[in-house]
C-alpha positions as CSV (number, residue, x, y, z in Angstrom):
1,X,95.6,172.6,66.7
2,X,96.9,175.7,63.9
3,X,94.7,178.8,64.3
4,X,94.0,180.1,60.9
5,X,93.0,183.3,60.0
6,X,90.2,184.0,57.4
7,X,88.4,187.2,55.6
8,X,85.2,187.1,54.6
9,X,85.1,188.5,50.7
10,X,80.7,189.8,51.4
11,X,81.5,191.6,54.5
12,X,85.0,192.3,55.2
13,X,85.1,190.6,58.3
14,X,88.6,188.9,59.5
15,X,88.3,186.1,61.9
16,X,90.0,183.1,63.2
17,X,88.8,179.4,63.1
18,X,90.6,177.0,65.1
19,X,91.3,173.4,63.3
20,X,93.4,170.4,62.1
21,X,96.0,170.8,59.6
22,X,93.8,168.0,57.6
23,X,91.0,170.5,57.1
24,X,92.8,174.3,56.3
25,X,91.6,174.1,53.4
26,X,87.7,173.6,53.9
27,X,85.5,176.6,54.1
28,X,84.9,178.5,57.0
29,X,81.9,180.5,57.7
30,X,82.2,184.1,58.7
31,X,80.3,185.1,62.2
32,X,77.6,186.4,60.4
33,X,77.2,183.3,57.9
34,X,78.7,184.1,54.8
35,X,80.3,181.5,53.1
36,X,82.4,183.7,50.7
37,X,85.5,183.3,52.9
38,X,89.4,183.5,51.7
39,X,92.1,181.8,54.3
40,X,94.9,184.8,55.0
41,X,98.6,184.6,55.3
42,X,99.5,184.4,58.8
43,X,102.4,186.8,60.0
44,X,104.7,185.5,62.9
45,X,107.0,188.2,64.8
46,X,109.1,187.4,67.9
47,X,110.0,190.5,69.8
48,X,113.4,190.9,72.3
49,X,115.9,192.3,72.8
50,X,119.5,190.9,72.1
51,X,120.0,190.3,75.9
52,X,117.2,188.1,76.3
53,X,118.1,185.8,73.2
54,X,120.6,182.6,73.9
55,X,124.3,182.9,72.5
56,X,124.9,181.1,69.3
57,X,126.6,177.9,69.4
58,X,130.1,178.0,67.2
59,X,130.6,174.5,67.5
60,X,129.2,171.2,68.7
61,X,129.6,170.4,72.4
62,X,132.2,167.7,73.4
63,X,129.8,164.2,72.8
64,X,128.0,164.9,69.9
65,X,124.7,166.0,69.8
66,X,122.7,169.3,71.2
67,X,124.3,168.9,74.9
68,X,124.7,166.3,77.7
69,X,121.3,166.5,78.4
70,X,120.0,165.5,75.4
71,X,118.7,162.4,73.7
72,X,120.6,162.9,70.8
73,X,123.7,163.0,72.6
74,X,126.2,159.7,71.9
């Protein structure tokens, strides 16, 4: 299930409620109660280095698909 991450508009408070995509947009409640809650943007950042990230591809391997191993190979 997404985490998503809320401020409450009475008391500033930022928290996170964990819940199905079906209900991201139903009100949360902060800790302390309030009900005057706004969902945030969430910010995603991956951190490495270049040595630690996989090569890039320049073409297809021989048989189609992502690889031998895979189940979309032909």
């Amino acid at each position: 299930m997404p985490v998503y991450e809320y401020r409450c508009r009475s008391c500033d408070a930022r928290f996170e409620v964990r819940r199905p995509i079906a209900e991201a947009d139903a009100q949360a409640a902060c800790p302390d109660g309030h009900t005057d809650t706004t969902r945030l943007l969430s910010v995603f950042a991956a951190v490495g280095s270049a040595a630690s990230e996989a090569p890039a591809m320049s073409r297809p391997p021989a048989g189609g698909g992502c690889g031998p191993g895979c189940a979309c190979a032909h």
